[in-house]
C-alpha positions as CSV (number, residue, x, y, z in Angstrom):
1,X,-37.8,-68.2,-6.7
2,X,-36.6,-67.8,-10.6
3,X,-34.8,-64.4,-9.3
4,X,-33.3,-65.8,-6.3
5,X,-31.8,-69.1,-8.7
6,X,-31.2,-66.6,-11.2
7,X,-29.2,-64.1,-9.3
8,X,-27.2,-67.2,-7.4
9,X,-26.2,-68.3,-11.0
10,X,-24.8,-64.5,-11.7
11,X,-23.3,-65.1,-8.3
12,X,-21.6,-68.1,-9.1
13,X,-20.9,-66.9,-12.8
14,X,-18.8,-63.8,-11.3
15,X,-17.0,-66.0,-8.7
16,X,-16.0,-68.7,-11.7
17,X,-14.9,-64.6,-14.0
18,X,-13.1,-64.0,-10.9
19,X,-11.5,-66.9,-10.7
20,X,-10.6,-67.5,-13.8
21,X,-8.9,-64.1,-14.1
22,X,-6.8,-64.7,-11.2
23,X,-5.8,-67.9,-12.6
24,X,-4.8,-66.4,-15.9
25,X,-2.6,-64.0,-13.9
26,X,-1.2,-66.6,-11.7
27,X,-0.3,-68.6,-14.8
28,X,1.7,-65.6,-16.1
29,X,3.5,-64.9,-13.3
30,X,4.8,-68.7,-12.8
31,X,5.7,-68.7,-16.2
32,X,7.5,-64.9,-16.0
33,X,9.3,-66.6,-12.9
34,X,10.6,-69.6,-14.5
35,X,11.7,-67.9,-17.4
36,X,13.4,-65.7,-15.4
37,X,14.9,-68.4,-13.4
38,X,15.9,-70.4,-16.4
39,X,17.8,-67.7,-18.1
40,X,19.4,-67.0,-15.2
41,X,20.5,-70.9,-14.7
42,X,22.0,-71.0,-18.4
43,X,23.5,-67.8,-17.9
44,X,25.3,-68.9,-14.3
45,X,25.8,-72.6,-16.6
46,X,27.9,-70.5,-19.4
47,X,26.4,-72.0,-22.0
48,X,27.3,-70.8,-25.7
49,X,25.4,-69.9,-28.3
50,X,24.3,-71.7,-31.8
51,X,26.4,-69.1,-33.3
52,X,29.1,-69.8,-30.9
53,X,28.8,-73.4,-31.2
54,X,28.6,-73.5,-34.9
55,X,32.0,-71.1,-35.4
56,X,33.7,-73.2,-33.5
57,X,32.4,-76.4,-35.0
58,X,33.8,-75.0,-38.6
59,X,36.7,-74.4,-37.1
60,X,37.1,-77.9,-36.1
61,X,36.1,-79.2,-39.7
62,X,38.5,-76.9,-41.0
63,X,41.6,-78.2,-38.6
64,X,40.8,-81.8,-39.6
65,X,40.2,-81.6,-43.3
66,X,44.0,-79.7,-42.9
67,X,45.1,-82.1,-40.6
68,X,44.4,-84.8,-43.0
69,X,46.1,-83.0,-46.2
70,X,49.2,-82.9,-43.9
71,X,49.4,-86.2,-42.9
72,X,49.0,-87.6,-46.7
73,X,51.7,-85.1,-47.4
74,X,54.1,-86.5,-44.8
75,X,53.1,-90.1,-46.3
76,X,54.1,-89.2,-49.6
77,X,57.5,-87.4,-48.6
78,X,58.1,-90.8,-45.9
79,X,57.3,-92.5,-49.5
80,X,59.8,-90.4,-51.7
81,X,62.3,-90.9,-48.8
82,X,62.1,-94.2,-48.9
83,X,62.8,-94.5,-52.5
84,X,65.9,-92.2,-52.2
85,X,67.3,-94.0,-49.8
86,X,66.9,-97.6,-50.5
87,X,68.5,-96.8,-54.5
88,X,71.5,-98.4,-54.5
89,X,74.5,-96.1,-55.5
């Protein structure tokens, strides 16, 4: 009777190996799948890049710090104009 219990438990061992390797595999393959599937989504979505993103967001910083120099430049010639025209003659 110990053999028979014995060899059901090397039965059941192997079936729970077995299983466990087939899980494993399954496991990859979802996760291969949904990679592939999520790459494909952001690729069809046109997303950009951090690079991308953070060129472009310099860029911006850039226009508005220039942006801003211009208009206190046009407030200070508005200013001068002011001046020169409200001098009496």
């Amino acid at each position: 009777m110990a053999q028979s219990s014995n060899r059901i438990l090397e039965e059941f061992s192997r079936l729970f190996t077995d299983a466990a390797g087939a899980a494993t595999g399954a496991r990859r393959e979802v996760e291969a799948i949904m990679r592939a599937q999520a790459e494909k989504f952001l690729k069809d979505m046109d997303v950009v890049t951090r690079e991308e993103f953070e060129a472009v967001r310099e860029m911006a910083i850039e226009a508005r710090n220039e942006n801003e120099r211009l208009a206190e430049r046009i407030d200070e010639l508005e200013a001068r104009l002011v001046k020169q025209t409200s001098r009496p003659d």
